[in-house]
N, C-alpha and C positions, 0 to 999 in steps of 0.2 A: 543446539537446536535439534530434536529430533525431526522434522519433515522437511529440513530446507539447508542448503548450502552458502555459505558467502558468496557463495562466486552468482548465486543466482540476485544478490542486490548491486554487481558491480556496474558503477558506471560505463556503459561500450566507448566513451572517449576518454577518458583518464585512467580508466581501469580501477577506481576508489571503490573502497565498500565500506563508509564511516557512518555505519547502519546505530541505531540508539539500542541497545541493551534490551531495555524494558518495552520499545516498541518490538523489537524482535522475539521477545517474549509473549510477548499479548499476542502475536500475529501467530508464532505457534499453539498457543492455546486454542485460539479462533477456526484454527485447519484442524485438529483436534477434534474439537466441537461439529465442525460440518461435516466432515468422513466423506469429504472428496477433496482432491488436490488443489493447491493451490499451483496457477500458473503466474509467477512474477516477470511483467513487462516492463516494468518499473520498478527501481530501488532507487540506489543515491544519483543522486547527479550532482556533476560539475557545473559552474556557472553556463560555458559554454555550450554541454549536454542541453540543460535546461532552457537555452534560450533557444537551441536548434527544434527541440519537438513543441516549442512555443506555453513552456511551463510559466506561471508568476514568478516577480521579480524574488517576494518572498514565498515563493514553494518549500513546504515541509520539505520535497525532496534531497533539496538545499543540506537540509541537518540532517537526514539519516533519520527522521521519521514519518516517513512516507511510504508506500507501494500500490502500486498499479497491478490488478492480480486479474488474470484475463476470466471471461463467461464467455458458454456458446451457448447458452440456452436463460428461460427465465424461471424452471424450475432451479436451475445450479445459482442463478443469479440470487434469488432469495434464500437458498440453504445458507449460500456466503454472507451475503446480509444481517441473516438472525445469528448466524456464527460470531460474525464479529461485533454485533451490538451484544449479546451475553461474553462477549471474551471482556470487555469495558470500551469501543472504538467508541467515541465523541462525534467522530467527526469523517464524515461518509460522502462518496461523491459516486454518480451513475450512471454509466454512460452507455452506451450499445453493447460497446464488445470490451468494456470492462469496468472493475471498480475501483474505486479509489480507498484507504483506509489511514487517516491520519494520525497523529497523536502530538500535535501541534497545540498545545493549549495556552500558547500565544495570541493564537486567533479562536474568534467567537465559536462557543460549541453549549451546549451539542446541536450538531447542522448534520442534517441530508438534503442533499442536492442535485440537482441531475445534471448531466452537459448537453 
């Protein structure tokens, strides 16, 4: 990965980083393309992780193709945005202070969403 380290998808309660390849791919592509940093809140989680911050039962974050990448702004929020829909993301979630980017195509896509 050129912009990003494992240690920044690991789980803070298991300590796991069983991140998918080709999603960690596309997500470097995507930070790439935007020419501002990604800030990762989110990577893999553990069952338990995932139930403590109140993630779904089946959250991508589950498999290692997930991440929570933080905005302070809504100009940065949409750089990020158009970044990862030209990197190939499906599947996009939007929240205040940050965004979601999946690659789950288990579940229906392509979906943007807000919380």
């Amino acid at each position: 990965m050129k912009h990003f380290t494992i240690d920044e998808f690991r789980c803070p309660d298991c300590g796991k980083a069983e991140m998918n390849e080709d999603f960690l791919e596309a997500l470097d592509k995507a930070r790439d393309i935007a020419g501002v940093p990604f800030i990762i809140t989110s990577g893999f989680r553990c069952k338990k992780h995932n139930k403590q911050v109140g993630g779904k039962p089946n959250s991508a974050h589950l498999r290692g193709l997930a991440a929570d990448i933080a905005v302070q702004d809504n100009k940065v929020r949409f750089i990020i945005v158009q970044a990862l829909l030209q990197a190939g993301f499906k599947r996009i979630g939007i929240a205040k202070k940050f965004i979601h980017c999946d690659m789950d195509m288990t579940k229906p896509y392509p979906r943007i969403w807000v919380y």
